[in-house]
Each structure stands twice: as structure tokens, then as C-alpha cells.
BAVEX-530001 format. One record per residue (C-alpha): x, y, z. Coordinates in steps of 0.2 Angstrom, whole numbers, plus 5000, padded with zeros to 4 digits. Last residue first. Layout:
BEGIN
XYZ
...
//
This chain:
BEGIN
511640254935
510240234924
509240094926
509339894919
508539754923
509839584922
509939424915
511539354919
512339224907
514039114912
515339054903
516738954904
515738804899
514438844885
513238694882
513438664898
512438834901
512538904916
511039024920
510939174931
509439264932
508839454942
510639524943
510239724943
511239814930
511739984933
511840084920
512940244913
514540144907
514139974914
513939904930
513539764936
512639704950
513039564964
511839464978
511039354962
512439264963
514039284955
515639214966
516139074958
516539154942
516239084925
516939214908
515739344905
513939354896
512739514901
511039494894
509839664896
508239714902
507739894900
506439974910
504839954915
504039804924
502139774927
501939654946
500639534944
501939384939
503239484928
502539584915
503439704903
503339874901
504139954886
506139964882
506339794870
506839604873
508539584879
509939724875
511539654874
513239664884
514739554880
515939534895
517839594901
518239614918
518339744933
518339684949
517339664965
516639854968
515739874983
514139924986
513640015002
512839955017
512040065029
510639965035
509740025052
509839945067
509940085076
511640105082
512140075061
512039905051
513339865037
513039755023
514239755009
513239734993
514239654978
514839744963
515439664948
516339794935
516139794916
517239834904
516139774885
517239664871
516739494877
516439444860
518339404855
518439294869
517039184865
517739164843
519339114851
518738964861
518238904876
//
């Protein structure tokens, strides 16, 4: 990986992951949790207008977060970054690009 990578992670980020947690009803009462802060490069993918996925119409921002590889991102973890909070909805691995990892992700206010 070389310089040019780690000089374009410039954004703090933190990775959540949802702690499940079930109350005398059964209900969930999970919280997210924070994982740890790190260093990744955030860009706005595509453009603020409803977007279709399947049948379902989408609004929002979606964004492209890149970091350095982490065996614990799935599709179970969020970001967050300064006032949004980045849903997971794509990861992809590029061997073109090892050491880093792409999450495609729908944005919201925090």
C-alpha cells in the first residue's frame, strides 16, 4: 500500500456494530457500539435524488467510504461520520487494491 493510499484517508471515522440485547418481552434493546475510531476517505457516490433499487425508490445520499482491511466489517457495522450515519449496504475487496476495502453505504443525518 503505498503513500499516495495513506495520504487519502484523511476523514475520522468510527465503526459501530449493533449489540443485540433482548428485554422480558422479548423485545430488542440493542444499542450500537462503537468499535474504533480510524482514518478513511469519504465520497459522495452518485447525487442526492431518489434512486431505484429493485421496486423499492430510495432517497438519500449514498456515499463510498475507503479504509484500510478489517476482518470484522460486514454488512452488521455502520459508520459514522461527522453529522451522518452511514449504513453498510456493499462491501467490496478489490485485489486490485489490497489493504483496502470499499463500503457502499446510505447516508442520513445523525
Amino acid at each position: 500500500m503505498g503513500a499516495e493510499v495513506a495520504g487519502a484517508l484523511d476523514q475520522r471515522v468510527v465503526i459501530e456494530r449493533w449489540q443485540g440485547s433482548r428485554d422480558g418481552a422479548g423485545d430488542d434493546v440493542g444499542q450500537w457500539q462503537a468499535v474504533e475510531r480510524v482514518f478513511a476517505a469519504v465520497a459522495r457516490d452518485g447525487d442526492a435524488r431518489g434512486q431505484a433499487a429493485g421496486d423499492a425508490a430510495r432517497s438519500g445520499r449514498r456515499w463510498r467510504v475507503r479504509l484500510r482491511t478489517r476482518d470484522d466489517l460486514d454488512l452488521a457495522v455502520r459508520i459514522i461520520w461527522r453529522d451522518q450515519i452511514l449504513a453498510v449496504r456493499g462491501i467490496d475487496r478489490d485485489p486490485g487494491a489490497p489493504g483496502i476495502v470499499t463500503l457502499w453505504c446510505d447516508g442520513r443525518p445523525a
